[in-house]
DRENTORMI-996412 format. One record per residue (C-alpha): chain; residue number from 1; y, z, x; residue in one letter. Coordinates in pm, whole numbers, plus 50000, padded with zeros to 5 digits. Layout:
{"A", NUM, {Y, Z, X}, "A"}
...
% end
This chain:
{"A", 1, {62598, 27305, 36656}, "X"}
{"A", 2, {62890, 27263, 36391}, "X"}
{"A", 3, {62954, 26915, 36298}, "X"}
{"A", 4, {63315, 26756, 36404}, "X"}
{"A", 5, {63528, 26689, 36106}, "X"}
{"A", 6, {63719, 26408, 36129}, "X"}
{"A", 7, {63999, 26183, 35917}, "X"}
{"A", 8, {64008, 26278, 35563}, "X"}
{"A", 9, {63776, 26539, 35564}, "X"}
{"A", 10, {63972, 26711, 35876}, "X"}
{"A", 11, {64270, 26655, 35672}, "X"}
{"A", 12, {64182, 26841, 35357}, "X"}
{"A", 13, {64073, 27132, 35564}, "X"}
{"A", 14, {64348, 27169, 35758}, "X"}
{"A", 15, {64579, 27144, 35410}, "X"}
{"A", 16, {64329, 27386, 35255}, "X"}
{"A", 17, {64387, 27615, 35528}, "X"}
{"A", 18, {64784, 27601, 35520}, "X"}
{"A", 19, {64754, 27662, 35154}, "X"}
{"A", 20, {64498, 27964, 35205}, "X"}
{"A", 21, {64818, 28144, 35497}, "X"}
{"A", 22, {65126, 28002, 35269}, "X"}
{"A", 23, {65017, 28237, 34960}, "X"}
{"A", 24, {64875, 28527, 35178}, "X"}
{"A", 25, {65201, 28529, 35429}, "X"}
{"A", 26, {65465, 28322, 35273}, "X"}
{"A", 27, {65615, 28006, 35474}, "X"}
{"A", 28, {65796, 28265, 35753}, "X"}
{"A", 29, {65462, 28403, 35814}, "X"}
{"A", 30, {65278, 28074, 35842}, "X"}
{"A", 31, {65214, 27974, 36213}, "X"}
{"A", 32, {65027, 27632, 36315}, "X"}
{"A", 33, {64811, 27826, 36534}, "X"}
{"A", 34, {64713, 28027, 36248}, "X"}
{"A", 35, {64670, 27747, 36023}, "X"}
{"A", 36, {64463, 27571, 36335}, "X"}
{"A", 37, {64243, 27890, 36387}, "X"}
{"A", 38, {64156, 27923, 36014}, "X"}
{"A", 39, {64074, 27597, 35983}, "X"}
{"A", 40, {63854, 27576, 36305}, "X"}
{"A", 41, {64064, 27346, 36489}, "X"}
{"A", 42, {64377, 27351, 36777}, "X"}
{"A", 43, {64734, 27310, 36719}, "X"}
{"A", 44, {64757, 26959, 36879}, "X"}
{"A", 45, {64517, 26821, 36607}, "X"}
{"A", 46, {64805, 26948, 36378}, "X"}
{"A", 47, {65066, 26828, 36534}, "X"}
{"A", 48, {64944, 26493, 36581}, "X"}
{"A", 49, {64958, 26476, 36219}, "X"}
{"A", 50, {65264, 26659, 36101}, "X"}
{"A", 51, {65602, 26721, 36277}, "X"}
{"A", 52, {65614, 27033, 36220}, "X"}
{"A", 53, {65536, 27387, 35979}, "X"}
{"A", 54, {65807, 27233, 35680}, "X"}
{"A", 55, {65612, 26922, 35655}, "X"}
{"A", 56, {65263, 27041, 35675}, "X"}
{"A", 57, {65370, 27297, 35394}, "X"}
{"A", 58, {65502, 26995, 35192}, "X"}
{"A", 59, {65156, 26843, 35249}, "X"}
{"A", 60, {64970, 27115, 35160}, "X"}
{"A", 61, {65169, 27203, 34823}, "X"}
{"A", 62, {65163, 26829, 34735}, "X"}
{"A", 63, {64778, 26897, 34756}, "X"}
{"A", 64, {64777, 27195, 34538}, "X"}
{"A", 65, {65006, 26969, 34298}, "X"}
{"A", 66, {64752, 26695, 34274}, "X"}
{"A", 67, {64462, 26892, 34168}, "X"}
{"A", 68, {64659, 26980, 33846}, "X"}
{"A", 69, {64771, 26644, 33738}, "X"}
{"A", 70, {65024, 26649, 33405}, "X"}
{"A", 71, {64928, 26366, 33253}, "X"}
{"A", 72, {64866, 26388, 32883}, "X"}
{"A", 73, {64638, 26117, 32664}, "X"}
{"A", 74, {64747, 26010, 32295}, "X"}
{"A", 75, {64624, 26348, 32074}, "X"}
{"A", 76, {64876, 26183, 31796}, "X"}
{"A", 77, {65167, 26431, 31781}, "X"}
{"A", 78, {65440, 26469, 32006}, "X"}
{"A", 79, {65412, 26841, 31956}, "X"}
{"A", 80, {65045, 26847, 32066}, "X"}
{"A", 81, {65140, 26608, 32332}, "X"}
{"A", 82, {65454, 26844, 32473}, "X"}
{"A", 83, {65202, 27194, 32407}, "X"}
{"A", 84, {64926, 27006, 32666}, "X"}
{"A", 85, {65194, 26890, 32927}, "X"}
{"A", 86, {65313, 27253, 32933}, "X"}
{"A", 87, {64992, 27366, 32995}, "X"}
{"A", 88, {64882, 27172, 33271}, "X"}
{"A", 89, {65232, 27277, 33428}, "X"}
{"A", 90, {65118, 27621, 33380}, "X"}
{"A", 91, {64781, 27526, 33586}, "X"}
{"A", 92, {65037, 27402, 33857}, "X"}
{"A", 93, {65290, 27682, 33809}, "X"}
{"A", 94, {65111, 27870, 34130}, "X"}
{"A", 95, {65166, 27540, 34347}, "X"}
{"A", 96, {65552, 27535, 34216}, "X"}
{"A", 97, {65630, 27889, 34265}, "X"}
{"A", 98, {65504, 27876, 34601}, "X"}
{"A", 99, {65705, 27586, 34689}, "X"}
{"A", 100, {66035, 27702, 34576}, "X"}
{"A", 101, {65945, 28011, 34727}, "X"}
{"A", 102, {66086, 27805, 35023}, "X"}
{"A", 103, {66434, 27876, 34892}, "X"}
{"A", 104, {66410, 28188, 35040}, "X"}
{"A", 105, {66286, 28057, 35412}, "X"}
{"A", 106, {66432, 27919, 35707}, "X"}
{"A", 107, {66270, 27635, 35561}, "X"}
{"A", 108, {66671, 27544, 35425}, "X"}
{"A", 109, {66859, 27648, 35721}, "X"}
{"A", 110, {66858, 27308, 35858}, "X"}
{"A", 111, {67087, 27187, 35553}, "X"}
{"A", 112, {66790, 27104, 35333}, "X"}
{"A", 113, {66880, 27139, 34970}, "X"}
{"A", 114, {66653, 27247, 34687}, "X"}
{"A", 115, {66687, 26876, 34563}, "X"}
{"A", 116, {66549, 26764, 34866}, "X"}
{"A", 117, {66269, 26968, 34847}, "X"}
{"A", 118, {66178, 26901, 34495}, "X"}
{"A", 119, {66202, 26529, 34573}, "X"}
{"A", 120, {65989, 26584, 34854}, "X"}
{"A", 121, {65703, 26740, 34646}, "X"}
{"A", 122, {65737, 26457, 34365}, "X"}
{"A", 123, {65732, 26186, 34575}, "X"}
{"A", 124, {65537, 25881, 34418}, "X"}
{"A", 125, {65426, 26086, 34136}, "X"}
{"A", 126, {65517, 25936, 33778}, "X"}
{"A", 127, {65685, 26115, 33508}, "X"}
{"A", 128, {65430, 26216, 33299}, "X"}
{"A", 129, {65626, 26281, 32969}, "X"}
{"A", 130, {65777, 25904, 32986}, "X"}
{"A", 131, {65435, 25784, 32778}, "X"}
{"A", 132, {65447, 26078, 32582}, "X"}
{"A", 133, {65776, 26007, 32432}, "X"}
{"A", 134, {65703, 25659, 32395}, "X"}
{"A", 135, {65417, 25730, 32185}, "X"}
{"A", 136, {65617, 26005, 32003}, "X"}
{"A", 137, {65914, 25689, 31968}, "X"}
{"A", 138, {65589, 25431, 31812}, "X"}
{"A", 139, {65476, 25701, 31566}, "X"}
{"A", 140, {65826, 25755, 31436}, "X"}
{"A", 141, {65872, 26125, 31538}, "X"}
{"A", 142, {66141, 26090, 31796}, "X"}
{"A", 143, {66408, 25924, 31772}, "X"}
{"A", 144, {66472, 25716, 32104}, "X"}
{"A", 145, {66892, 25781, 32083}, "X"}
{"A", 146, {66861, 26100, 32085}, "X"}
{"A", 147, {66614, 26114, 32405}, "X"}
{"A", 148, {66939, 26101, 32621}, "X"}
{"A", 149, {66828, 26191, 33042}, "X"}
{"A", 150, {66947, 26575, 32971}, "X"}
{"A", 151, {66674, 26569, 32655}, "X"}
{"A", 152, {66397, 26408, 32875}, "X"}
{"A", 153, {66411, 26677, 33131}, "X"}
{"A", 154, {66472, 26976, 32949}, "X"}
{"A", 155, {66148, 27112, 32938}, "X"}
{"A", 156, {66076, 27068, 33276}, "X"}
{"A", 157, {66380, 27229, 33380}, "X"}
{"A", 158, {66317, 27490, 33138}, "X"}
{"A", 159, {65973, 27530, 33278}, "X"}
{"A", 160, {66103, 27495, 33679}, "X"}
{"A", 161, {66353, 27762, 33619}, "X"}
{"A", 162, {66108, 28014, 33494}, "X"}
{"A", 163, {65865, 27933, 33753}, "X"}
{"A", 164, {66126, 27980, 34010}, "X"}
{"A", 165, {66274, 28311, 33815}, "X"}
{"A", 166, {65974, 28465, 33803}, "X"}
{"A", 167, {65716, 28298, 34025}, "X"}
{"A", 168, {65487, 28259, 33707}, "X"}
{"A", 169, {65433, 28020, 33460}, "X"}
{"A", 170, {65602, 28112, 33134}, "X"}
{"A", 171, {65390, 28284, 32868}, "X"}
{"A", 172, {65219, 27988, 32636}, "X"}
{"A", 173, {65443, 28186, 32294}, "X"}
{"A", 174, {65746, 28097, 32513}, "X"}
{"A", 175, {65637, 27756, 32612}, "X"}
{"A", 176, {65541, 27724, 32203}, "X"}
{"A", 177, {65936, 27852, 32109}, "X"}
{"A", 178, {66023, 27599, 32317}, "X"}
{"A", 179, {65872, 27272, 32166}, "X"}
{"A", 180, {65926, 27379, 31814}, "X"}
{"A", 181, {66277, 27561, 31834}, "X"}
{"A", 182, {66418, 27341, 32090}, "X"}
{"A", 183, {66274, 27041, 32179}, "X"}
{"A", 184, {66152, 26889, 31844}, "X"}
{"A", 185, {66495, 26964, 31644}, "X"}
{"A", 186, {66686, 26764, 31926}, "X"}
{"A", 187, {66458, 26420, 31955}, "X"}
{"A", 188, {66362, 26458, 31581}, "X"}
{"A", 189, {66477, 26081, 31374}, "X"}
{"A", 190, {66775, 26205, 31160}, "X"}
% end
C-alpha cells in the first residue's frame, strides 16, 4: 500500500502536477480534478489549500520560478555580471512565458491586470541586479546617476517583452547586443 503524502511533500506534488497540465493544456484547460487525479489526490485536498485554479497556477509558476533563482555572485565585471543574470532568466524564461500566457485566459476577466499578475509571481523575491550594480558602482564601471529606475529595469523589460512576444527566451547573441550596445553605453561613468 502507497504511502499518504502529507504537508510539504503533498504540496510539492500537487504544484508539480499543476505545472505538468498548465504546459500540456494551457490555464483554460487546467481543471482541479485533473490536477487532483494526476497528482493522486481529490479536489477537496486542493481546495483546502488554494481558492481556486488562478491561485494554484500562481503557486505552481512561483515554484517553477524558484528553481531558477537569478542571483548572480561577484565574477568582477558588470558585463559578466549582466551576461549571467540573463542567462539564468533564460533558464526561467519557460516559467515566465507560461505565466503571461495567462494574458490570454479568463484568468483576467475578473479585472486582473498584467501588473497584478507579475506582482503576484514576484512576491517577496529580491531584485537580483540591485547587488550587481552596486558592485558595478564600487569597481567604478557604472556610474550611479546615470542608473535612473527606467535604466535599472531595462533589461528585464527587454527580456519580459521577448518572453511574452515570443514565449521563448531571447537568443544569448541578442541578450549579448543587449549588454554591450545598450546597457553598458547608458550606466557607463562619463
Amino acid at each position: 500500500m502507497k504511502e499518504r503524502r502529507r504537508g510539504a511533500e503533498l504540496e510539492a506534488a500537487i504544484l508539480d502536477a499543476a505545472w505538468r497540465e498548465l504546459s500540456e493544456r494551457g490555464y483554460g484547460g487546467l481543471t482541479m480534478e485533473a490536477v487532483a487525479e494526476r497528482c493522486g489526490t481529490s479536489r477537496p485536498v486542493l481546495a483546502r489549500r488554494w481558492q481556486g485554479k488562478a491561485p494554484l497556477v500562481l503557486a505552481a509558476i512561483r515554484r517553477q520560478m524558484a528553481r531558477h533563482p537569478l542571483t548572480v555572485p561577484d565574477r568582477g565585471t558588470l558585463r559578466t555580471e549582466l551576461l549571467e543574470f540573463l542567462d539564468k532568466a533564460s533558464d526561467r524564461a519557460t516559467a515566465i512565458a507560461a505565466a503571461f500566457s495567462l494574458f490570454a485566459s479568463e484568468y483576467f476577466s475578473d479585472g486582473v491586470a498584467p501588473k497584478d499578475l507579475r506582482a503576484a509571481l514576484t512576491e517577496g523575491e529580491t531584485d537580483s541586479l540591485t547587488p550587481v550594480f552596486e558592485r558595478a558602482i564600487d569597481r567604478g564601471e557604472a556610474d550611479p546617476a546615470r542608473l535612473v529606475p527606467p535604466v535599472r529595469s531595462l533589461l528585464n523589460d527587454l527580456f519580459r517583452h521577448h518572453a511574452i512576444m515570443n514565449f521563448a527566451p531571447p537568443p544569448r547573441s541578442l541578450r549579448t547586443e543587449w549588454v554591450d550596445a545598450i546597457f553598458l553605453p547608458l550606466v557607463k561613468p562619463r
